[in-house]
PAZAPA-4460 file (N, C-alpha, C; in steps of 0.05 Angstrom, whole numbers, plus 32768, in hexadecimal, padded with zeros to 4 digits):
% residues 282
    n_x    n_y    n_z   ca_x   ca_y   ca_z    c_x    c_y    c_z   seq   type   mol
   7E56   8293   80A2   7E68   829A   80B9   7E6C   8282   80CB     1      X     A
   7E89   8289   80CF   7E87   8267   80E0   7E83   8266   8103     2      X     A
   7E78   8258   810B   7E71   8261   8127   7E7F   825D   813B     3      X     A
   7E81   8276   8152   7E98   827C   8159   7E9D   826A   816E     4      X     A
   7EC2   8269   816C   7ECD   8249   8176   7ED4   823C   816A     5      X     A
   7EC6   8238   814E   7EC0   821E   813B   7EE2   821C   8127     6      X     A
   7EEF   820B   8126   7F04   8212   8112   7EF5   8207   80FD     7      X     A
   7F09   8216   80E4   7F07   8216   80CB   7F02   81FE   80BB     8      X     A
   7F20   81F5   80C6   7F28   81D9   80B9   7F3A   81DD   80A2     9      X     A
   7F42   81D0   8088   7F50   81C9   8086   7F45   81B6   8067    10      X     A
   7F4F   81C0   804B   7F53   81AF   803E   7F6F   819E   8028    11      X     A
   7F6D   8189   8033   7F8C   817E   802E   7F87   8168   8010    12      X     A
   7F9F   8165   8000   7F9E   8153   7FF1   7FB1   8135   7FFD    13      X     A
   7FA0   811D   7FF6   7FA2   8108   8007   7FBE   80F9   7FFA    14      X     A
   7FCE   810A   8002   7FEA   80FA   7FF7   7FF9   80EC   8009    15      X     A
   8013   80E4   800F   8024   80D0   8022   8027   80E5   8032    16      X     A
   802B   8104   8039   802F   8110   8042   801D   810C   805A    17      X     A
   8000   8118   8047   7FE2   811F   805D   7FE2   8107   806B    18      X     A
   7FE3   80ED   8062   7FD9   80DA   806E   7FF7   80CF   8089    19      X     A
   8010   80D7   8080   801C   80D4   809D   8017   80ED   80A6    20      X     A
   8013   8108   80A8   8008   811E   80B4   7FF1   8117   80CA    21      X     A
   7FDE   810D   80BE   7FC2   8108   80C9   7FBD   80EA   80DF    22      X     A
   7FD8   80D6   80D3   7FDB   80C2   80EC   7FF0   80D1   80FF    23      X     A
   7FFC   80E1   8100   8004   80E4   8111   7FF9   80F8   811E    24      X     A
   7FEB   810A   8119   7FD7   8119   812E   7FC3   8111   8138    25      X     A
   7FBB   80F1   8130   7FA6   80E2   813D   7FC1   80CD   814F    26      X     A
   7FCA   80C6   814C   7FDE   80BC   8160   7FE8   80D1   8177    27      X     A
   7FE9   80E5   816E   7FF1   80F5   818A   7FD4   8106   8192    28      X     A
   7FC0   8106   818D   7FAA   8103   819B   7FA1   8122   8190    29      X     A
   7FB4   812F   817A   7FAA   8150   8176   7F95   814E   815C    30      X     A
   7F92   8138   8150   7F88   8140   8133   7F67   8147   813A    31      X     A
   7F55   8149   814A   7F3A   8154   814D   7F44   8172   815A    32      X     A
   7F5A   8176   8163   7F65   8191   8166   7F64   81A6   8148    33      X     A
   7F69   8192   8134   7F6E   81A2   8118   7F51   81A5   8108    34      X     A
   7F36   81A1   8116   7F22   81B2   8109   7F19   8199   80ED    35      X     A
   7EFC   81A0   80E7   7EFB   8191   80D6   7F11   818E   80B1    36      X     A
   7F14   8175   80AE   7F25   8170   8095   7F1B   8161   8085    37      X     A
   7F22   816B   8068   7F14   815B   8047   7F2C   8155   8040    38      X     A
   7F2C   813A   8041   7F47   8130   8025   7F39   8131   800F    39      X     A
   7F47   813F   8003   7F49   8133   7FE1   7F60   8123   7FD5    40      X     A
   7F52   811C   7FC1   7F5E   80FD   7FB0   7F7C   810F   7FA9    41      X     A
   7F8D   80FF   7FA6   7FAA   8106   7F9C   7FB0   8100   7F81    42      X     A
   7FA1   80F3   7F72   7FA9   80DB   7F67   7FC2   80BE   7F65    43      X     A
   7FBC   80B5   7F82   7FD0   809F   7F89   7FB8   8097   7F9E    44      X     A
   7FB7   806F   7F9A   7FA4   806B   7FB5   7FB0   805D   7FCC    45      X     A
   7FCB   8059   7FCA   7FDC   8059   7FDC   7FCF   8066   7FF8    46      X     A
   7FDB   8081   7FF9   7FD2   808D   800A   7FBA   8093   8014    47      X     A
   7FA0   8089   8002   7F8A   8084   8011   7F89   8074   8021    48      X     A
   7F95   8058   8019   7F97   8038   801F   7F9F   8042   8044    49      X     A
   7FB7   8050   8043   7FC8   8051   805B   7FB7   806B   8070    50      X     A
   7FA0   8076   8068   7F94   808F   806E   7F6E   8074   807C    51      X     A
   7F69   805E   8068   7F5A   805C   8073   7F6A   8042   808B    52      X     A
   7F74   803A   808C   7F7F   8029   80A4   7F8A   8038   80B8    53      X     A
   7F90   8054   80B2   7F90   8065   80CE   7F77   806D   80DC    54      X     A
   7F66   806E   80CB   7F48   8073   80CF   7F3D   8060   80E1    55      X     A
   7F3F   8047   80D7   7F3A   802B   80E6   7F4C   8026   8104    56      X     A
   7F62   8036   8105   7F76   8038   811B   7F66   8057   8133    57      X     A
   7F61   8060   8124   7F56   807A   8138   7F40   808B   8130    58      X     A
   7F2E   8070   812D   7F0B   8080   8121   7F07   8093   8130    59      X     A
   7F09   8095   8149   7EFE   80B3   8156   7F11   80CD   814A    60      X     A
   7F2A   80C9   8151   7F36   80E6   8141   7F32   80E3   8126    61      X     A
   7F2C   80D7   811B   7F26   80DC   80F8   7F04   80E0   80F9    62      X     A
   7EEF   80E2   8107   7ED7   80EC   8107   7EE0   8106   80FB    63      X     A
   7EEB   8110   80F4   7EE9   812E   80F4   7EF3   8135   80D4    64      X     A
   7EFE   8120   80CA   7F09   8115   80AD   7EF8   810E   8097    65      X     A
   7EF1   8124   8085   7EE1   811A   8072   7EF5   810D   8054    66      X     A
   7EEB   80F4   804A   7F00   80F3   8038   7EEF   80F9   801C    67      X     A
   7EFA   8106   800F   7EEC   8109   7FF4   7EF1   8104   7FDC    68      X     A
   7F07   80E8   7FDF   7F0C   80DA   7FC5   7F02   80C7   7FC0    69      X     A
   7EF0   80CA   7FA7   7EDC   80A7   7FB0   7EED   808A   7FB8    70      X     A
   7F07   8085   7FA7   7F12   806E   7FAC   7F12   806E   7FD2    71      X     A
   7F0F   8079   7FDD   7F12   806E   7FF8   7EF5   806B   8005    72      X     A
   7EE1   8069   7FF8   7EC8   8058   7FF6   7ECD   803B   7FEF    73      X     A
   7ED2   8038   7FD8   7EE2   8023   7FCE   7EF1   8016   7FDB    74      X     A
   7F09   801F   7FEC   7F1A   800E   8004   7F06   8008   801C    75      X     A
   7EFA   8015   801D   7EEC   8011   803F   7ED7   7FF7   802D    76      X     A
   7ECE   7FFE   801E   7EB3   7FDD   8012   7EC1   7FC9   8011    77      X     A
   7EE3   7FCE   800B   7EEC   7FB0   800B   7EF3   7FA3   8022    78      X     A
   7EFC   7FB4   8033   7F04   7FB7   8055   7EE3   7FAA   8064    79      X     A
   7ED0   7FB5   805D   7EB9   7FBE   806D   7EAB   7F98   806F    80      X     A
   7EAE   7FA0   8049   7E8F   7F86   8045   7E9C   7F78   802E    81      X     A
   7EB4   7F75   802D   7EC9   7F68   8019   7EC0   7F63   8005    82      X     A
   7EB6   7F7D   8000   7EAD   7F8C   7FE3   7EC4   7F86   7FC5    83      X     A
   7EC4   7F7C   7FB2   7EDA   7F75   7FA0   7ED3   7F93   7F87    84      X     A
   7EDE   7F9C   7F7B   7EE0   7FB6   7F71   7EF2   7FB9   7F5A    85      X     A
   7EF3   7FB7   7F39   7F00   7FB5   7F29   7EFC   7F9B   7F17    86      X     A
   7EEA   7F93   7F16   7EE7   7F76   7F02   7ED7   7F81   7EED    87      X     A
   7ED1   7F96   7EE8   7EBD   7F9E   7ED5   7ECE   7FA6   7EB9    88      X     A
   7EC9   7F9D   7EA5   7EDD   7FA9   7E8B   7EED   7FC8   7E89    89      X     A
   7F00   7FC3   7E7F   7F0B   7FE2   7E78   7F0B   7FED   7E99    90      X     A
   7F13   7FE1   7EB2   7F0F   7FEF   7ED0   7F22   7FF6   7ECE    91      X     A
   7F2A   8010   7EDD   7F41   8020   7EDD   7F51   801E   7EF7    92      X     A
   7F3E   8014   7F08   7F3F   8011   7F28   7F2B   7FFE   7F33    93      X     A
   7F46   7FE8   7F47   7F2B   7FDB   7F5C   7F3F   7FD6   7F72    94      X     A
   7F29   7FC5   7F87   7F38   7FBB   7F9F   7F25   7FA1   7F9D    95      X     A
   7F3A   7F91   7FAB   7F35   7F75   7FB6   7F40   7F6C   7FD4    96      X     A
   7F2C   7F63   7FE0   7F33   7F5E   8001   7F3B   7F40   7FFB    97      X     A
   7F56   7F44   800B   7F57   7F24   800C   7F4F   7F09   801D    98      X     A
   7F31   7F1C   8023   7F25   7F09   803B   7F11   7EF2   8028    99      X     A
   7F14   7F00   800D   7F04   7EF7   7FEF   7F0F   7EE3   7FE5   100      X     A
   7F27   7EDA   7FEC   7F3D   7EC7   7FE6   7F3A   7EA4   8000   101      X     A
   7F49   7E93   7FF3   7F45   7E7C   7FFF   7F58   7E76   801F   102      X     A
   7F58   7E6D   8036   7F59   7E6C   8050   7F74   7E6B   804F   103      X     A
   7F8E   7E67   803C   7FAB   7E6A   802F   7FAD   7E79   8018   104      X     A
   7F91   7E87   8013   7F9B   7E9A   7FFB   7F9A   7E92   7FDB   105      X     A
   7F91   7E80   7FE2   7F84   7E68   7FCA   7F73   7E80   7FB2   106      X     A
   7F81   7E7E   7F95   7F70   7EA1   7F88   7F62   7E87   7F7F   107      X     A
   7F48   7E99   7F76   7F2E   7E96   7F72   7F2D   7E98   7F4F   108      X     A
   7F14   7E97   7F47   7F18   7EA6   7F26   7F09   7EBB   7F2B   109      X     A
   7F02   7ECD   7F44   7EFE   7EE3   7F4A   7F1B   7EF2   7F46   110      X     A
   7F2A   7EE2   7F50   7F44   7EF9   7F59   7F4D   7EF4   7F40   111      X     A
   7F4E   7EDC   7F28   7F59   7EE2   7F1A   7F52   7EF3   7F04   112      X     A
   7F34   7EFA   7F02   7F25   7F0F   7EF5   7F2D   7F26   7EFB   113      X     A
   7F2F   7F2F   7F12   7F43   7F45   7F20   7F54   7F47   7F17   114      X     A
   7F71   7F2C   7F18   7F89   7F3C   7F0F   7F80   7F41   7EEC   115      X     A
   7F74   7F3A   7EEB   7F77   7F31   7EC6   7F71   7F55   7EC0   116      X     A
   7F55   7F5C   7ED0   7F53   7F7F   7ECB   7F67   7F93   7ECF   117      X     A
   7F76   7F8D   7EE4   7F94   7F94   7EEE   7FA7   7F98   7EDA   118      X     A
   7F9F   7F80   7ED3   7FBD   7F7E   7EB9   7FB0   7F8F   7EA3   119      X     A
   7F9A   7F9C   7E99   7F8E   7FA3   7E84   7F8F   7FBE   7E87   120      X     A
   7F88   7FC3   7EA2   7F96   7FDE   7EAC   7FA8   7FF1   7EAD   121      X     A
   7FBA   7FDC   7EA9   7FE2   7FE2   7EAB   7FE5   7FE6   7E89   122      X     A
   7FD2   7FCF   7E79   7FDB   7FD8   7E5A   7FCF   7FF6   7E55   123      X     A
   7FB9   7FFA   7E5E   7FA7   8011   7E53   7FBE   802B   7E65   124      X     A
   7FCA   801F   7E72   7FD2   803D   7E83   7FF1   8040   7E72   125      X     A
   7FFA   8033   7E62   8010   802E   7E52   8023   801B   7E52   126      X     A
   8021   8009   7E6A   803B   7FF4   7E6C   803B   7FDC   7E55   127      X     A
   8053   7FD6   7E48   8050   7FC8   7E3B   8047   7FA6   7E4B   128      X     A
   8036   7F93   7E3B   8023   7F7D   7E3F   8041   7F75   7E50   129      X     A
   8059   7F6D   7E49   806C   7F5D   7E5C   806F   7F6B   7E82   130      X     A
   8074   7F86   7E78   8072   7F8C   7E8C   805B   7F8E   7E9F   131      X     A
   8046   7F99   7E99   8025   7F8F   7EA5   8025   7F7D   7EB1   132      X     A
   8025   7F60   7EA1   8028   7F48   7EAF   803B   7F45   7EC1   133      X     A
   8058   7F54   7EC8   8071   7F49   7EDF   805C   7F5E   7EF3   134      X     A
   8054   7F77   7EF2   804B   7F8B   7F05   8034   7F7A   7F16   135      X     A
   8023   7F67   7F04   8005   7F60   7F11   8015   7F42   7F1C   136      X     A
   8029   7F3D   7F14   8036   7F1C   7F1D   803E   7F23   7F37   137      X     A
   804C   7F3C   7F3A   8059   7F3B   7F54   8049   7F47   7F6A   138      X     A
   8022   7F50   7F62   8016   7F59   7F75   800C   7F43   7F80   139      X     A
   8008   7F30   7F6A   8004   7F13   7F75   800C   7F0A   7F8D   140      X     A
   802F   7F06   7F8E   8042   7EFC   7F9D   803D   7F0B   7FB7   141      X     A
   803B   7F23   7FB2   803E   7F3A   7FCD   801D   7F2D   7FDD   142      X     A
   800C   7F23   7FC8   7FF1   7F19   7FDD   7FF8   7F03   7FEB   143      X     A
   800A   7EF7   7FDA   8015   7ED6   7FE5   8018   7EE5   8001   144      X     A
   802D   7EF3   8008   8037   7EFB   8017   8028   7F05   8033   145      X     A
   8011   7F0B   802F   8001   7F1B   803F   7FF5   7EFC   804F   146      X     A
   7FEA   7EE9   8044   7FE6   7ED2   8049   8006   7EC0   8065   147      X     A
   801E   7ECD   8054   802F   7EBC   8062   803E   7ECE   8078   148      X     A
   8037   7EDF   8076   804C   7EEF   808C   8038   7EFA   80A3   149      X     A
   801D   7F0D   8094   800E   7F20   80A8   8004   7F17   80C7   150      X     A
   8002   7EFB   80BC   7FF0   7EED   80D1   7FD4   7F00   80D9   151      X     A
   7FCB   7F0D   80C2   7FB4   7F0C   80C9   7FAD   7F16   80A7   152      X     A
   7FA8   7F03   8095   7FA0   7F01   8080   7F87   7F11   807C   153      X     A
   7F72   7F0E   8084   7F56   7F14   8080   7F50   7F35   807C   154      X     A
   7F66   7F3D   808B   7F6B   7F5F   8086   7F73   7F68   8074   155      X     A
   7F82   7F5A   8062   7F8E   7F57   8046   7F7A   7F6E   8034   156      X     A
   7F91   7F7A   8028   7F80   7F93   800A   7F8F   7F8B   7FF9   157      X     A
   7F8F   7F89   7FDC   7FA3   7F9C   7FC5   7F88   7FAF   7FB0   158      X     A
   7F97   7FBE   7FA9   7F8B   7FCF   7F9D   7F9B   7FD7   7F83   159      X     A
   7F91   7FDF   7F6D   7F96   7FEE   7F53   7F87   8002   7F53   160      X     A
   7F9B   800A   7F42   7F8D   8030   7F34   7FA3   8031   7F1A   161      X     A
   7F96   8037   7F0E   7FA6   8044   7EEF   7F9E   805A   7EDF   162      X     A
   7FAB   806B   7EDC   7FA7   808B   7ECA   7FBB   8084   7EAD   163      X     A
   7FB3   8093   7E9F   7FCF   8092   7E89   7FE3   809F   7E9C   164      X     A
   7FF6   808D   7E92   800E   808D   7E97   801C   808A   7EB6   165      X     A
   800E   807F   7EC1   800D   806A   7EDD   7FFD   805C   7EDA   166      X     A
   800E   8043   7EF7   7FF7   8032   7EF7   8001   802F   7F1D   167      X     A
   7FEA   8025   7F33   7FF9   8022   7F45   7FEC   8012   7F59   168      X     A
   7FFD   7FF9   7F64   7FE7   7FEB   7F74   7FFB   7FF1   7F8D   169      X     A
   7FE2   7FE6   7FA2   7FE5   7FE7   7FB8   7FDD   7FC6   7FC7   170      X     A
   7FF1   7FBB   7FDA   7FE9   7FA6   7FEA   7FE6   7FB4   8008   171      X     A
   7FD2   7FAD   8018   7FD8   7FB0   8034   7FCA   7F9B   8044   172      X     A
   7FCD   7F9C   805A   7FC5   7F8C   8075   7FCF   7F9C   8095   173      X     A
   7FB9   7F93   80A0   7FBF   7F97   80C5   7FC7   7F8A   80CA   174      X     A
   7FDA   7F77   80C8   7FE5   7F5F   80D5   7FFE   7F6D   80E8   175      X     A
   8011   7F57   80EE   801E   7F5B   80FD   8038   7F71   8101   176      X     A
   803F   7F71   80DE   8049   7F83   80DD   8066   7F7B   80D3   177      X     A
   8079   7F81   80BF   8095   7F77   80BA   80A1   7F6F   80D3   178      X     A
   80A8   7F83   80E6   80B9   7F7F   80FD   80B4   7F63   810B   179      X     A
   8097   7F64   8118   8090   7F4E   812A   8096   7F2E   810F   180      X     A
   8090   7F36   80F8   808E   7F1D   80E2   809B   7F17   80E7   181      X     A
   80BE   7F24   80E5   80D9   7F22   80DF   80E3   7F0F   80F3   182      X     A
   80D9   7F1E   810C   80E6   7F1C   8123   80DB   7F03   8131   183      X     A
   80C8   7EF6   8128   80BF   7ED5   8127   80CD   7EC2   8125   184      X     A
   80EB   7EC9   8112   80FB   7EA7   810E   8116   7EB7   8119   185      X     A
   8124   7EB3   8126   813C   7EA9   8130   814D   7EBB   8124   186      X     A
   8152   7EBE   8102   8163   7ED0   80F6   8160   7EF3   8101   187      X     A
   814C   7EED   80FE   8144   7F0B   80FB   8141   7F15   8120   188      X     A
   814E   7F02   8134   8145   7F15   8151   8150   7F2D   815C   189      X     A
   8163   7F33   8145   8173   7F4F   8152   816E   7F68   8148   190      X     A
   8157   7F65   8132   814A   7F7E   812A   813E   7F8F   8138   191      X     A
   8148   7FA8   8138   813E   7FB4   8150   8129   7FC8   8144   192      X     A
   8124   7FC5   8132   8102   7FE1   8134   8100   7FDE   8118   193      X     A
   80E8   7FE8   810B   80D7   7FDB   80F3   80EA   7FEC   80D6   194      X     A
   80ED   7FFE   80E4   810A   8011   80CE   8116   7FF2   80BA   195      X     A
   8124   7FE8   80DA   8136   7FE2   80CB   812A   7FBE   80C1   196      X     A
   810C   7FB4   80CE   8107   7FA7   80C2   80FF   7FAF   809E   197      X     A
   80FA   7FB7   80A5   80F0   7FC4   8083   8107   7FB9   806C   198      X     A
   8119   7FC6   8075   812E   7FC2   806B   813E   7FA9   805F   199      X     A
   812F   7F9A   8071   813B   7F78   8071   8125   7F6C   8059   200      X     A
   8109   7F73   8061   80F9   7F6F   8051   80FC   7F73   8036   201      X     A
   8103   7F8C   802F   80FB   7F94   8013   8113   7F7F   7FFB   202      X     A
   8123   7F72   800B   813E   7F65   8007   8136   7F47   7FF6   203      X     A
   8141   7F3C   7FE4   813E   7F23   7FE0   813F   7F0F   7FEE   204      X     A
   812A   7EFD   7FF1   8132   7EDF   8004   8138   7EE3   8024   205      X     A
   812C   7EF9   8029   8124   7F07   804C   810A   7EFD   804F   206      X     A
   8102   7EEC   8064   80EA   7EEB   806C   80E6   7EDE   8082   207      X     A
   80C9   7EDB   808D   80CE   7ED1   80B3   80CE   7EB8   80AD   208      X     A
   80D0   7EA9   8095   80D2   7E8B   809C   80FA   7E81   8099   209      X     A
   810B   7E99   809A   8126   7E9A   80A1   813D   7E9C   8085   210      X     A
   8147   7EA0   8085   8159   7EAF   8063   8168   7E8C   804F   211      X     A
   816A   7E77   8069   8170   7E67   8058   8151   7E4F   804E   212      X     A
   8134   7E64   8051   811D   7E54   8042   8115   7E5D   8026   213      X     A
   811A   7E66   801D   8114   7E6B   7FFE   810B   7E7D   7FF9   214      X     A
   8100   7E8E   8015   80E0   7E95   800E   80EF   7EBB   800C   215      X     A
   80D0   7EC5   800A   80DC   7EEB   800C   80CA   7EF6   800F   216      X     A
   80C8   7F13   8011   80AD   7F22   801B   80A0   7F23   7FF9   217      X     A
   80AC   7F17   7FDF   80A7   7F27   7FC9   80B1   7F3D   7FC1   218      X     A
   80BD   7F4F   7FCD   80BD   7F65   7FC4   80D8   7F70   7FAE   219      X     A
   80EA   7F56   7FAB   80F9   7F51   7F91   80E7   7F5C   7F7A   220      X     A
   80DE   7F42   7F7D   80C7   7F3B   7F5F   80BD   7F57   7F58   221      X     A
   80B4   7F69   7F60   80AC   7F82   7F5F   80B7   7F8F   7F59   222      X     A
   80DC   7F9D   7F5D   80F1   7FA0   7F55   80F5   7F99   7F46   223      X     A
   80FA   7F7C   7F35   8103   7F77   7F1D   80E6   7F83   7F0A   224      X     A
   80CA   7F7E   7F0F   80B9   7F89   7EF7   80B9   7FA3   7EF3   225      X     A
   80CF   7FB5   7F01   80CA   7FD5   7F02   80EA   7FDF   7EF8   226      X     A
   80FA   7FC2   7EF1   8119   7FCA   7EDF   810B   7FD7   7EC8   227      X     A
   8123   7FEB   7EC3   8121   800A   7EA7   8100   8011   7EAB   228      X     A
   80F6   800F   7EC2   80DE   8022   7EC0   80DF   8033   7EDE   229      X     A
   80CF   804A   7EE5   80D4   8056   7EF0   80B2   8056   7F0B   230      X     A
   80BA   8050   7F1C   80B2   804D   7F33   80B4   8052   7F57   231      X     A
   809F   805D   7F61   809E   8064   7F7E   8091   804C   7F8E   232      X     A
   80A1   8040   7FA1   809C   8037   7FB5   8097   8038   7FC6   233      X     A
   8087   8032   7FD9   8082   803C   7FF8   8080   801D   8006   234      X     A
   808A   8010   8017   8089   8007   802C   807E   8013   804D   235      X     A
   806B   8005   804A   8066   8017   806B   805B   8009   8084   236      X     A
   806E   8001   8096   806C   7FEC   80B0   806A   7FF6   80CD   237      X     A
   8057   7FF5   80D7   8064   7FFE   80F0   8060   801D   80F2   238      X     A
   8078   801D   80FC   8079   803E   8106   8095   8044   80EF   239      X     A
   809E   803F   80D3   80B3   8045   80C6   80A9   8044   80B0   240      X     A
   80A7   804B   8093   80A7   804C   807A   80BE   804F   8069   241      X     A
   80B7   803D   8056   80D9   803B   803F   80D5   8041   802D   242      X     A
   80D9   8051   801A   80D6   805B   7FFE   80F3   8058   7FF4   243      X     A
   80E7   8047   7FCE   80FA   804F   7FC2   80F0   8062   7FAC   244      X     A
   80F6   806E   7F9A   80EF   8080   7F80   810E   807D   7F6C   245      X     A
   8100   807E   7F50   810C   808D   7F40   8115   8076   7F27   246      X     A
   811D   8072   7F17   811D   8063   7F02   812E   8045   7F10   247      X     A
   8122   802E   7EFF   8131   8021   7F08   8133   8019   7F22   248      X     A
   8122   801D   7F35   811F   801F   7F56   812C   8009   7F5D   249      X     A
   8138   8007   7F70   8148   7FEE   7F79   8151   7FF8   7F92   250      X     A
   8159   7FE6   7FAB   816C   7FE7   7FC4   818C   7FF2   7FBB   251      X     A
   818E   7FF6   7FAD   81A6   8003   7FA5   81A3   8021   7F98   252      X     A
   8189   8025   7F9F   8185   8040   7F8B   817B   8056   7FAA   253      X     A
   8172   8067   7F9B   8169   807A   7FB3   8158   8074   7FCD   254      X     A
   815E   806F   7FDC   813C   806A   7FF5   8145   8076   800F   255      X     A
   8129   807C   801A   8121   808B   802F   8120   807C   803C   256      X     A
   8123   8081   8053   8114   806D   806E   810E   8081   8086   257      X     A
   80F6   8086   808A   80ED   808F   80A0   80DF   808F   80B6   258      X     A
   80E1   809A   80CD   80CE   8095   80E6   80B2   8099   80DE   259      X     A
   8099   8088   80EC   8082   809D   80E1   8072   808F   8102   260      X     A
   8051   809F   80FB   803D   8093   8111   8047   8078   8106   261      X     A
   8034   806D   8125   8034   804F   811A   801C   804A   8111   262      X     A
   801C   8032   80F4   8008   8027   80ED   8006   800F   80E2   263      X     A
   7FFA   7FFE   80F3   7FFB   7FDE   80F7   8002   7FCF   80DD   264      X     A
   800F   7FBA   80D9   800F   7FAC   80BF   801F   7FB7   80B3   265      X     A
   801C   7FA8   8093   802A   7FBB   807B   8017   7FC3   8067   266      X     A
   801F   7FDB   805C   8015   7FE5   8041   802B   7FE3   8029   267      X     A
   8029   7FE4   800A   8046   7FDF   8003   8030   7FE6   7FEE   268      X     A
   8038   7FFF   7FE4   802B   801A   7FD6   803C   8016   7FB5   269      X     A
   8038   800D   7F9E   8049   801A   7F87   8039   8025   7F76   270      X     A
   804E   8039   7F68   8044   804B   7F57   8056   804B   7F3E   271      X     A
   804F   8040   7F24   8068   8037   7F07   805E   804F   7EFE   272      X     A
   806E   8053   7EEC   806A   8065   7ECE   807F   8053   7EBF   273      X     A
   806C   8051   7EA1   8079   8047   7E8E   8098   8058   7E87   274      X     A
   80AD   8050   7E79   80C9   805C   7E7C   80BC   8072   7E61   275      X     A
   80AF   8075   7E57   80A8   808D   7E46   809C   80A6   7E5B   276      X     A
   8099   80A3   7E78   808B   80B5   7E8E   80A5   80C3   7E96   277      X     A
   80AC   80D9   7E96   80C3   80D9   7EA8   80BD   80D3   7EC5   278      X     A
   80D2   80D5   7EDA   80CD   80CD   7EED   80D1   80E8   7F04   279      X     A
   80CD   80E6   7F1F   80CA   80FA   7F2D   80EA   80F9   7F3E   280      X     A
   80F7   810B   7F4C   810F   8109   7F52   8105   8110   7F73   281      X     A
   8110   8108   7F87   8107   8104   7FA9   8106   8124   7FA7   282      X     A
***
């Protein structure tokens, strides 16, 4: 019997949903209002990734948050004590902090043992060996990235997970955040809120070092390894999130853009299925 006063609580599965649900009731100051809560695993670690950096944003209202998917043990060891996770044969799942990486991001033959399990991952989960390798090439690029834009590298994650018939990594950091990045060089000063930075981002040859330097957030390269295959995106900056879904994913194809809590930095969440997976429709 539960004792009286005491709420119930509450058990949720830890999807994109729960986890902007739960930052925004710790942002508006109600979520120890909602009684104790168990996440469970979703299977996507996306939304853990973005569930434990809200955690790190409002440890007191998440006291009350039990999480009960192991991978978010796993994120907090690499966060915590830059714990490396997935180098072991046949790994289905790891994380790597990029505080494990060189003072520009310099990979290691740690990190390249990492991607190498990555890539072995993506074959066992079905992608064919060409495509594996463009998926683990462009998580590469997106680390480059965390190094050149976040301005605060050391907070740096990516993460893998693979089941048959997905595979899905995740990059994040607390850094500064797309908007403030953007809004660093001259091109970009009339952007008015992270919406619509996002937007500029996910674009070819957009980046804060200005549109005529070469450079980009990466997030092309990612796009082209996910042509005729079918894939969910999440972008998430700030106080706005960008999703694309559905075969073929591209800036010309379906996407969301929405308001959310705010949560520092970026996360940039994907989820493939080989083109033998069907795909999910918004």
């Amino acid at each position: 019997m539960e004792p009286e006063g005491e709420k119930q609580g509450e058990t949720l599965i830890g999807d994109f949903d729960v986890a902007d649900e739960l930052l925004f009731a710790a942002e508006s100051g109600g979520l120890h209002d909602l009684g104790p809560i168990r996440v469970q695993r979703s299977g996507q670690i996306g939304p853990l990734v973005e569930l434990v950096r809200a955690r790190q944003q409002y440890p007191e209202a998440f006291a009350s948050v039990v999480f009960e998917a192991p991978f978010v043990a796993t994120i907090q060891a690499a966060l915590d004590r830059d714990t490396v996770t997935g180098t072991e044969k046949n790994a289905q799942a790891g994380a790597f902090p990029l505080q494990r990486l060189g003072v520009n991001g310099e990979r290691s033959d740690l990190w390249q043992l990492w991607a190498s399990r990555a890539d072995q991952a993506a074959l066992t989960a079905g992608f064919p060996a060409q495509i594996a390798a463009e998926i683990v090439g462009a998580l590469g690029e997106l680390q480059d990235n965390v190094f050149r834009h976040s301005e605060a590298a050391r907070t740096g994650l990516i993460a893998f997970a693979a089941r048959p018939g997905t595979f899905e990594v995740v990059v994040s950091d607390s850094g500064v955040g797309v908007l403030a990045s953007l809004r660093s060089h001259a091109d970009y000063a009339c952007i008015k809120d992270a919406g619509a930075a996002l937007k500029v981002a996910v674009a070819d040859g957009e980046s804060r070092f200005g549109r005529d330097s070469g450079c980009g957030f990466g997030m092309g390269q990612m796009f082209r390894a996910l042509a005729n295959h079918d894939g969910d995106l999440r972008f998430r900056s700030d106080d706005h999130a960008l999703e694309v879904r559905g075969h073929s994913p591209s800036l010309q194809g379906r996407i969301q853009l929405r308001q959310k809590a705010a949560l520092p930095g970026l996360t940039i969440s994907v989820l493939c299925r080989p083109t033998s997976v069907p795909g999910r429709a918004l």
